[in-house]
Rosetta silent file (secondary structure, phi, psi, omega in degrees, C-alpha in Angstrom):
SEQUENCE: XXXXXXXXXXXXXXXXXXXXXXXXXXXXXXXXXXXXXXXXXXXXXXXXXXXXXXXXXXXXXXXXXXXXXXXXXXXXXXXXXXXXXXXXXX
SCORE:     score description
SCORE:     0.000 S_00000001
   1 L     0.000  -49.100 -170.218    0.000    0.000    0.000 S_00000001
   2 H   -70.278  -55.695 -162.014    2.654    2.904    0.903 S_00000001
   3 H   -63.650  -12.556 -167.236    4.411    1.691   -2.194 S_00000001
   4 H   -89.019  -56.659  163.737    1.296    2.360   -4.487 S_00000001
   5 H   -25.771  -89.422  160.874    1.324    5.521   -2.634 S_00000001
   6 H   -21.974  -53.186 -162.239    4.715    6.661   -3.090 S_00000001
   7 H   -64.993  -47.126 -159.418    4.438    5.556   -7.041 S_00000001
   8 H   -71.035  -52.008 -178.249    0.996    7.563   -7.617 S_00000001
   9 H   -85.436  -55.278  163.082    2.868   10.966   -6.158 S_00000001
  10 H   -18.449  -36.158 -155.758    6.110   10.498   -8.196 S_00000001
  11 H  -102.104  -41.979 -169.561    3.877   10.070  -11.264 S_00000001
  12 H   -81.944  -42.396  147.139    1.584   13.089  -10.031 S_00000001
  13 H   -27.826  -99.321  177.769    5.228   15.103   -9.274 S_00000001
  14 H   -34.700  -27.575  167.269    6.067   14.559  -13.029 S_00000001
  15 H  -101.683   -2.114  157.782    3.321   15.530  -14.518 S_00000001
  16 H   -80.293  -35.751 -174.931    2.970   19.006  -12.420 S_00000001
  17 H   -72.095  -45.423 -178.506    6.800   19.569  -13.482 S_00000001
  18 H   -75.963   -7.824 -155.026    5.953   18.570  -17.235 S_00000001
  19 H  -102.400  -74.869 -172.192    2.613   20.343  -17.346 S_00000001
  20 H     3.241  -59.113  151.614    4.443   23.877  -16.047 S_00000001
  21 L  -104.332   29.688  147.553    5.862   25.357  -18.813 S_00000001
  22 L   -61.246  -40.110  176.972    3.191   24.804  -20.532 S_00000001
  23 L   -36.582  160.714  175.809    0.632   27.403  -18.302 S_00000001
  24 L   -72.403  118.473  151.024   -1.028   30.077  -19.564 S_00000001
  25 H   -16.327  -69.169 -171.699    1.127   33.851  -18.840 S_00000001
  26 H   -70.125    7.870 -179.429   -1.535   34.437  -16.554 S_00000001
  27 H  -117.848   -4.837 -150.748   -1.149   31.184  -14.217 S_00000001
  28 H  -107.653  -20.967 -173.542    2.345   31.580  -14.554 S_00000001
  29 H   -92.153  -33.743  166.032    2.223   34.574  -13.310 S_00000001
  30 H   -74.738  -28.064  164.545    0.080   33.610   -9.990 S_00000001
  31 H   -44.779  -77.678 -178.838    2.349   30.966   -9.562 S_00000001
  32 H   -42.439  -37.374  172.354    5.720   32.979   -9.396 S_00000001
  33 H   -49.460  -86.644  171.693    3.401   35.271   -6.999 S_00000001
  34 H   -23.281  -56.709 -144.927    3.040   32.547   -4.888 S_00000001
  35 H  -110.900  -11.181  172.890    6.072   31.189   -4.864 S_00000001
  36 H  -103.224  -16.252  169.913    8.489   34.452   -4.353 S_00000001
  37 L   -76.121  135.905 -161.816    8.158   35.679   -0.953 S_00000001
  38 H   -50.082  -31.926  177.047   10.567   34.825    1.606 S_00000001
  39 H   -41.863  -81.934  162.651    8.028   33.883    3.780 S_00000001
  40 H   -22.859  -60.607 -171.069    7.137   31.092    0.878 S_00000001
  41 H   -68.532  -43.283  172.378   10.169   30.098    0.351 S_00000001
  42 H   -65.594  -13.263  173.486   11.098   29.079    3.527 S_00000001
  43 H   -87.745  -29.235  167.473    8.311   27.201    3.928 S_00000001
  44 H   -50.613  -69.006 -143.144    8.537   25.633    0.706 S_00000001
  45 H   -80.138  -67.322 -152.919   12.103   24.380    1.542 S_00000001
  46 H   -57.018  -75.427 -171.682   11.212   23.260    4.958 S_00000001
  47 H   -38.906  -38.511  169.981    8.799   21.099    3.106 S_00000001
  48 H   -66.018  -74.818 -134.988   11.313   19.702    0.442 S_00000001
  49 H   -61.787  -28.877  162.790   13.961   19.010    3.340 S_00000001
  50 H   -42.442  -76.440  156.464   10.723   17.178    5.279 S_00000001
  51 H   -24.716  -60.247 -157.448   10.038   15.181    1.997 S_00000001
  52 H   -77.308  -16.533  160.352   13.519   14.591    0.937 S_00000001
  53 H   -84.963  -30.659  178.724   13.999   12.883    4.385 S_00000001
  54 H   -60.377  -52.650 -169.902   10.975   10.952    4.062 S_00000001
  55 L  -148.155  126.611  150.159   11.709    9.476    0.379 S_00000001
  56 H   -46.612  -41.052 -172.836   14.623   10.818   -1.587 S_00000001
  57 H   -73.222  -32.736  179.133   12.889   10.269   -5.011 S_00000001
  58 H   -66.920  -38.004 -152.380   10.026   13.071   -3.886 S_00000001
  59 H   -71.610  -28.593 -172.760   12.156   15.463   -2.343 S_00000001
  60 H   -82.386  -28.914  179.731   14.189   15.707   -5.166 S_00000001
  61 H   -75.273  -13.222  171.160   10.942   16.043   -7.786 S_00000001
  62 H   -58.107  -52.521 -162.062    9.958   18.639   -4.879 S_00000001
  63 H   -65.969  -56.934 -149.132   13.077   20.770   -5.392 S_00000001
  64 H   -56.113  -25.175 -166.885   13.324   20.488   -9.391 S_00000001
  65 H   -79.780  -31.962  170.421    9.142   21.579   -9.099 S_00000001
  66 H   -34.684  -97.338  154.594   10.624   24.170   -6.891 S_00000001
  67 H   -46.814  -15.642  167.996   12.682   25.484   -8.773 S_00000001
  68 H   -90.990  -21.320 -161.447   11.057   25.509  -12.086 S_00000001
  69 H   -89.879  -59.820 -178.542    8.359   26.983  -10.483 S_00000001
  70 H   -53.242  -29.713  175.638   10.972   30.094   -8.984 S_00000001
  71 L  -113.651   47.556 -159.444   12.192   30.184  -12.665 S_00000001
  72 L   -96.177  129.541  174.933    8.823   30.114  -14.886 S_00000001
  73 L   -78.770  122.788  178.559    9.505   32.867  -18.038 S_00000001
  74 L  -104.489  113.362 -179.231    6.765   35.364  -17.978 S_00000001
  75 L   -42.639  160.374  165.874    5.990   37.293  -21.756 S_00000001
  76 L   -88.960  -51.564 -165.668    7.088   41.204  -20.726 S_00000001
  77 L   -41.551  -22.643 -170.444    3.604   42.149  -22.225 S_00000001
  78 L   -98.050   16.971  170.834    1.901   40.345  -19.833 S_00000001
  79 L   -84.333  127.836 -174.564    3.269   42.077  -16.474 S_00000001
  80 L   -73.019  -32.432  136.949    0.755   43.407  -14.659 S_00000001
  81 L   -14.836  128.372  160.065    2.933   45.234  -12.539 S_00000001
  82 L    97.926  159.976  170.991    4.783   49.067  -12.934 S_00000001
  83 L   -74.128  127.838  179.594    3.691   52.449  -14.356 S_00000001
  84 L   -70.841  135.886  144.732    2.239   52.745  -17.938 S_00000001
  85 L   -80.051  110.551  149.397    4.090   55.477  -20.309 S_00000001
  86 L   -47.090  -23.627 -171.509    2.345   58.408  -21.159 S_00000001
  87 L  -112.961   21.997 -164.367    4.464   59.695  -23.202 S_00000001
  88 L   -81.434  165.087 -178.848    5.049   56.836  -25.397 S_00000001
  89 L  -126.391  104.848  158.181    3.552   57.757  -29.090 S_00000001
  90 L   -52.116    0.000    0.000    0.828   54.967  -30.099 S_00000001
């Protein structure tokens, strides 16, 4: 039973890592949201190093989701973020 377990979130791990940079700008962008405050991050990590003692094979599909997650490419058109120029000529 635990091993059926284990297999089913490895497989569910891979296919949130392969499905990722796939997203939409706009999911990509609540993601990175999520996922950048210090706050986050430390909790995030405390959760890999929890995992990664538990089963090596998660904790490491933890970090790489981690990290792919900290490092998802956002179009520049689509930042929501910052002042518009006025004085740009349309």
């Amino acid at each position: 039973m635990r091993d059926i377990i284990r297999i089913l979130v490895t497989l569910v791990l891979v296919v949130i890592i392969s499905i990722l940079p796939s997203l939409s700008n706009k999911n990509k962008f609540k993601i990175k949201l999520a996922v950048s405050g210090m706050i986050n991050k430390i909790i995030i990590f405390s959760i890999v190093c929890l995992a990664t003692l538990e089963d090596k094979v998660i904790g490491l599909l933890l970090l790489i989701l981690t990290f792919s997650a900290l490092n998802l490419n956002i179009s520049k058109e689509n930042h929501i973020e910052g002042f518009t120029n006025y004085y740009k000529g349309y």
